[in-house]
C-alpha positions in Angstrom: 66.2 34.4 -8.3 62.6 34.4 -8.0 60.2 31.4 -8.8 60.2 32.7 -12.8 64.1 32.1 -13.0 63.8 29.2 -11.6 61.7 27.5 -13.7 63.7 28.9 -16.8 67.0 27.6 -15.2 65.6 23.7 -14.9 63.8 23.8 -18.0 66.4 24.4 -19.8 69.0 22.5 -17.4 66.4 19.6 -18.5 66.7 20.6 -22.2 62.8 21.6 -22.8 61.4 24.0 -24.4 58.3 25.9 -23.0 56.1 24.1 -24.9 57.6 20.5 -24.0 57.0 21.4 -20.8 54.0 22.6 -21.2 52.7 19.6 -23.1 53.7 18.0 -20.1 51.9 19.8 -18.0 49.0 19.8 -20.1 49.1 24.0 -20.5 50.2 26.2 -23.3 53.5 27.5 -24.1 52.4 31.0 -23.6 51.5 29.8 -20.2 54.6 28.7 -18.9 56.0 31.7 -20.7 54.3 34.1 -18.3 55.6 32.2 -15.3 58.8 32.6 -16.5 58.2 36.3 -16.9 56.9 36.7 -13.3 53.4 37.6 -15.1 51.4 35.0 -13.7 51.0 34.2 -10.2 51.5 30.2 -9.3 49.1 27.6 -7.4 51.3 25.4 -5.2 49.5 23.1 -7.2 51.1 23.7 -10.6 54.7 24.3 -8.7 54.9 20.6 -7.6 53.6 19.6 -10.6 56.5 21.8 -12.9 58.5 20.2 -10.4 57.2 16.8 -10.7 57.7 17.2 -14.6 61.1 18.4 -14.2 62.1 15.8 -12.0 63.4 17.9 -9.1 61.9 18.7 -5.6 59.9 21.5 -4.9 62.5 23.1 -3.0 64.8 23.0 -6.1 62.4 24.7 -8.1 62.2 27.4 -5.1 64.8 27.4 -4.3 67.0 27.7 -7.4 69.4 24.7 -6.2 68.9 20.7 -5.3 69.0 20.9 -1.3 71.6 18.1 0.3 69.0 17.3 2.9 71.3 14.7 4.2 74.3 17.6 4.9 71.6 19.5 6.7 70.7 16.6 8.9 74.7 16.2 9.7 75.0 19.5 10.5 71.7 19.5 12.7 73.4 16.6 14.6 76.9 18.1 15.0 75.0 21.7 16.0 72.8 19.3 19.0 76.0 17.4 19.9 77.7 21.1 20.5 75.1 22.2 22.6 74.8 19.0 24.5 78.2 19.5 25.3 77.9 22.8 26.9 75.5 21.8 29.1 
């Protein structure tokens, strides 16, 4: 999925339309319409700010998913312990 899709997916997830969310925003419908498209390029800027409006992370609007950053961590620490171990 690129960055289009994924802001198509939360929205709705979120139950907005494209111009709730752009109200939100503070730009058009047709505006957020076009990222959706992959029409538009996007400022980091305005991704952490769909984000923000969407009430997800950055990386969840990258991404496509919420990231378990505390699974990662877990698995970081069992991965170190492993090599630790073999040393």
């Amino acid at each position: 999925m690129d960055i289009g899709e994924n802001i198509k997916l939360w929205r709705k997830k979120k139950g907005l339309t494209q111009a709730e969310l752009g109200r939100k925003l503070g730009i058009t419908q047709s505006a957020i319409g076009q990222f959706e498209k992959g029409k538009s390029s996007i400022k980091i800027e305005t991704i952490e700010k769909i984000a923000e409006a969407l009430e997800i992370s950055a990386d969840a609007l990258l991404m496509g998913a919420e990231i378990d950053h505390s699974k990662i961590s877990i698995s970081r620490s069992k991965t170190a312990k492993s090599i630790t171990k073999r040393l």
